[in-house]
N, C-alpha and C positions, 0 to 999 in steps of 0.2 A: 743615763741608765747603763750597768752595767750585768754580766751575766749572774745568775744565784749565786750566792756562794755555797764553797765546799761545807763539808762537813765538818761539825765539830771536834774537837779531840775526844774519842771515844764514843762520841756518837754512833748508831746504825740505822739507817731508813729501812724503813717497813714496806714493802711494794705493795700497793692494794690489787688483790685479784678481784677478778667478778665472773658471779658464775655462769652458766649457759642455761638460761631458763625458757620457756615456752615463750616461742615466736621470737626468741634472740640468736641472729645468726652466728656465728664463729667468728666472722669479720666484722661484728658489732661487736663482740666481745672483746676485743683484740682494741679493739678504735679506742672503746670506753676505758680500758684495763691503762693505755697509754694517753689519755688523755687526764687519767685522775693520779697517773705517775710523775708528769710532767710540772718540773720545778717549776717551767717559765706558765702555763698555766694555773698556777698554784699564786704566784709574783703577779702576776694579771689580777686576779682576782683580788690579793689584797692592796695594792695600787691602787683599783677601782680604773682599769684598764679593760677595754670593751674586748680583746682580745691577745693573745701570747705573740701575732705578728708586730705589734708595737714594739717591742723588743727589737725584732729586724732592722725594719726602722729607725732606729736610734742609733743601733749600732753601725749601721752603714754612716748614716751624718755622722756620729762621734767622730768615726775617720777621714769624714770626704767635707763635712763642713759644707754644705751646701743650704742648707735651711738656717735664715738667717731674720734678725726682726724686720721687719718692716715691707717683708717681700710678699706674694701673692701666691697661691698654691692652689692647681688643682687635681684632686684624689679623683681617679677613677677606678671605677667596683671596688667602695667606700666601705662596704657595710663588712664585716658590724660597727667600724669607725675604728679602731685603734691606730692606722695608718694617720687618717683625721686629728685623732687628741695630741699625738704627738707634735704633727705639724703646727697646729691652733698654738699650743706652746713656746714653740720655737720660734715662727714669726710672728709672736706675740698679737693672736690676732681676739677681737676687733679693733683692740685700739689700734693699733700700729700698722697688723702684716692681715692678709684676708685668705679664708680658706674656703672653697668650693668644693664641694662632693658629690658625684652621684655614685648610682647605683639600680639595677633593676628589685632589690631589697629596699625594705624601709627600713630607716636609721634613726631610733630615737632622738631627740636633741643633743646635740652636742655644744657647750659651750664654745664660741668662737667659730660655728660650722656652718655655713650656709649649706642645706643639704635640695638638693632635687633628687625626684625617684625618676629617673628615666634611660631606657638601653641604649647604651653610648652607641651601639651599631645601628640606632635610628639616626635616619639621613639629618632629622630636625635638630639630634643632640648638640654636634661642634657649636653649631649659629645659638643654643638656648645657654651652653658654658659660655660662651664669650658675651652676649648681652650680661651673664651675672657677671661676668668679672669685670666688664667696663673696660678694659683695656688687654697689654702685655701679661700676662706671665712668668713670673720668676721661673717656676718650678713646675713639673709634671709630673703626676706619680702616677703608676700603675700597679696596683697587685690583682689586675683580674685574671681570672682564670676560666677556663671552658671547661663544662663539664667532663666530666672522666669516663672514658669509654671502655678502662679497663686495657686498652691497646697502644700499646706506650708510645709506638711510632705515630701513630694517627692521632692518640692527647697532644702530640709535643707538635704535629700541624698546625692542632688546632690554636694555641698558644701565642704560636709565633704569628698566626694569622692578626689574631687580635693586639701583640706586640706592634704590629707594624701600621694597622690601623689607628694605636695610640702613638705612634711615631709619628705618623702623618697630622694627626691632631698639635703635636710638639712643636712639628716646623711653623705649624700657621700661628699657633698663638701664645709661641714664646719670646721674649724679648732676649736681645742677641746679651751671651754669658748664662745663657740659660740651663735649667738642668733637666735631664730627662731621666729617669729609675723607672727600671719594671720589671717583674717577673717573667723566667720564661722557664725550657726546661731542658736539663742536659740532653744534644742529641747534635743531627750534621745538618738539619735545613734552615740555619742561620746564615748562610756565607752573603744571600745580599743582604740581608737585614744589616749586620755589621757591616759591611760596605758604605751602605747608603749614612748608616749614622756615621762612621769615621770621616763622610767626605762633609759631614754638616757638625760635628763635632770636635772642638780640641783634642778630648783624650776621652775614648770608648772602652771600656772594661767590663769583666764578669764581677762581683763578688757577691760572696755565700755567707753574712752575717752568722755567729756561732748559735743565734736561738733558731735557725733554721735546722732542722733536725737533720741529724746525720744518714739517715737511711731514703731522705725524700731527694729526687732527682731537680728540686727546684736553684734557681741560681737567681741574680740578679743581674741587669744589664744597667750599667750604669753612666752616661753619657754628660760632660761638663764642657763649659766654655762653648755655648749654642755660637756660630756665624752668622746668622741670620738672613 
């Protein structure tokens, strides 16, 4: 996958406004106004892609090469699956590679997707991913995220809380060369979290895929060659 492309020779895109109509806040209008502007959600929908974060995804592997056929993958805070499709693709699963998703959302069917609905921060979850996966772990994805409080300092706790909870989940049931991705969010209470992965990690990095939208504080933490 790569990013939309530019415009044609002489072409001009038309922005769609929307108007502010009864019981529509400013900040729903604003959401909607950039949501129906939005290339990579425009490219989603004709793909037949569950979401515009698939994109991210792609382009992270495009360059990091980490999703591979035959390997075992699992998505945490799955839904609406576009993380899911793409992986299911890449290690070409069922036949070959196998992909595991949850979520506290339901996830329609996904081709190639074993899906559970359940909140990874339930004690039971780790022990119910590892019975489905039967074994090791390639690969571990995270793109969840905690509610938005509106308060940037206290979102980007929350974040990193559940960043490090899915890190803990990584050491136990990834097989050593393994990959860890997750979302987290620009700010300063990462210094152990990076710590702890560069001491269980080859090489630990940020990167910001270009369908990530330029004005969102999100990044990615991207951890390769697990020690185990």
């Amino acid at each position: 996958m790569t990013a939309p492309g530019g415009k044609g020779s002489g072409s001009r895109e038309l922005a769609v406004r929307v108007k502010t109509g009864k019981g529509r806040k400013l900040s729903s209008k604003l959401w909607l106004e950039r949501q129906l502007n939005d290339p990579y959600v425009a490219r989603a929908k004709r793909e037949g892609l569950r979401s515009r974060a698939a994109f991210k995804l792609a382009e992270i592997d495009d360059k990091a090469r980490f999703l591979k056929k035959g390997q075992r993958v699992i998505d945490l805070g799955a839904a609406p699956g576009g993380w899911s499709q793409v992986a299911a693709k890449r290690v070409a699963a069922p036949q070959q590679g196998r992909v595991i998703a949850i979520d506290l959302l339901e996830i329609d069917p996904l081709p190639g997707v074993e899906f559970t609905r359940l909140d990874f921060l339930d004690p039971a979850a780790p022990d119910k991913l590892k019975e489905m996966l039967g074994g090791k772990a390639d690969v571990v994805l995270s793109d969840m995220a905690a509610n938005a409080t509106g308060h940037r300092k206290t979102d980007h706790i929350k974040i990193v809380a559940l960043v490090e909870a899915a890190g803990e989940f990584a050491r136990e049931v990834l097989a050593p060369g393994g990959t860890f991705l997750a979302k987290v969010l620009q700010g300063g209470a990462e210094t152990e979290l990076l710590a702890g992965l560069k001491r269980d990690f080859a090489i630990v990095k940020h990167v910001k895929p270009g369908a990530s939208r330029s004005d969102s504080a999100e990044l990615y933490l991207l951890a390769t060659g697990y020690r185990g």
